[in-house]
C-alpha positions as CSV (number, residue, x, y, z in Angstrom):
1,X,0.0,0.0,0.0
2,X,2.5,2.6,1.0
3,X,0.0,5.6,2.2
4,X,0.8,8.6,3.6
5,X,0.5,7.4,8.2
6,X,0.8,3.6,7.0
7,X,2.5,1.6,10.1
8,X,5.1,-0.8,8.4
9,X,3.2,-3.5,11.0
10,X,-0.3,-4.9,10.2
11,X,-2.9,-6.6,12.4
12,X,-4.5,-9.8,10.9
13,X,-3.2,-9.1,7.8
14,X,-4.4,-5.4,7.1
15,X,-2.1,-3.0,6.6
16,X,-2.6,-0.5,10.4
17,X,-3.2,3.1,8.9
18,X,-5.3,6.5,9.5
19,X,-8.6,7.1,8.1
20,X,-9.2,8.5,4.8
21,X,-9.8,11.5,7.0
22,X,-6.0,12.2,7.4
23,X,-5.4,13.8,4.3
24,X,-8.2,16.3,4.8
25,X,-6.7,17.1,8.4
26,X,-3.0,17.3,6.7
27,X,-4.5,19.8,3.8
28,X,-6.1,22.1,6.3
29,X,-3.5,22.1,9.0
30,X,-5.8,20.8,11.1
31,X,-4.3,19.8,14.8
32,X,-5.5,17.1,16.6
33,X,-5.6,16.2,20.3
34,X,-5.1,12.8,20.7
35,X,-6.0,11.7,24.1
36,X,-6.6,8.3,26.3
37,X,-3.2,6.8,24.9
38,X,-3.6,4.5,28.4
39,X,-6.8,2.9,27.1
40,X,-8.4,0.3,26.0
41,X,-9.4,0.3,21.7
42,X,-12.5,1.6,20.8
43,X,-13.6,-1.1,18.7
44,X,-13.4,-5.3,18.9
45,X,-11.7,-5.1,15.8
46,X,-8.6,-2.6,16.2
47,X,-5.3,-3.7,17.7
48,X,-4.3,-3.6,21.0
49,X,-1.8,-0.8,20.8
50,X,-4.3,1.2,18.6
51,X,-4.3,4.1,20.8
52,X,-0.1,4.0,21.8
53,X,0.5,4.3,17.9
54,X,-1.6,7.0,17.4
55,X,0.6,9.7,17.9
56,X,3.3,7.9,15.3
57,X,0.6,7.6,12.8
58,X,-0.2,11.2,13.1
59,X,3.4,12.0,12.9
60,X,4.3,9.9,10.0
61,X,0.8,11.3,8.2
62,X,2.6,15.1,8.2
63,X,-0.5,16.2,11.1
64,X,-0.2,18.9,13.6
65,X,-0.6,17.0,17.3
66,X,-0.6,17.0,20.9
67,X,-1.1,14.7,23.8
68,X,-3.3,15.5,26.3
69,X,-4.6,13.6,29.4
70,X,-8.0,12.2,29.9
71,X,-9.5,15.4,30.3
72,X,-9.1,15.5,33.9
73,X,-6.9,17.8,35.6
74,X,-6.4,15.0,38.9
75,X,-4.9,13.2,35.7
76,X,-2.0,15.6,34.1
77,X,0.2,14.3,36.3
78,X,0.3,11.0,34.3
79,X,0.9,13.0,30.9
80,X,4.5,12.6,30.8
81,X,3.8,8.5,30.9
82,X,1.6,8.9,27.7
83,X,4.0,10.6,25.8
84,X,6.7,8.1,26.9
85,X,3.8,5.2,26.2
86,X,4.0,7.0,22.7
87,X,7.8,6.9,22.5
88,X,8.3,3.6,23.2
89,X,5.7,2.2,20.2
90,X,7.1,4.7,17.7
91,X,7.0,8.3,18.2
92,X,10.5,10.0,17.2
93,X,12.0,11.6,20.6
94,X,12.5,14.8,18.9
95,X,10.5,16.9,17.2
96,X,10.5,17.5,13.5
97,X,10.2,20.9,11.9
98,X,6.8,22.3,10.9
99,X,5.2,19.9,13.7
């Protein structure tokens, strides 16, 4: 396939990538928030790690991000173990320009 946020890994045979919505986010510099990294997929059919790749898929896809907690300030504390939680399935350390 080779898309623009494809992960080079794939879950039951599908190649793991962003929604056809990712180009129209990436044209209008569109940021997105990308929250609950520490949870559990949305759907049955999604990969475990769905929401700790996330923020690489965003990355790789060219989108303007940021990690935020569950919404809760009692939970900011625990912010700097989603962005590690990030790191550690994918997300570059540093930050590239124009992100």
């Amino acid at each position: 396939m080779g898309g623009a946020g494809e992960s080079p890994d794939h879950h039951r045979g599908r190649p793991r990538r962003l929604s056809a919505s990712a180009s129209l986010l990436k044209a209008k510099n569109i940021p997105v928030l990308a929250g609950g990294i520490h949870r559990l997929p949305s759907r049955r059919f999604e990969a475990y790690d769905e929401p700790f790749v996330l923020p690489k898929k965003l990355y790789d896809a060219g989108i303007p991000f940021a990690i935020i907690s569950d919404g809760d300030a009692a939970h900011e504390r625990s912010l700097p173990y989603h962005a590690a939680t990030a790191a550690a399935y994918g997300l570059p350390a540093t930050r590239r320009s124009g992100h």
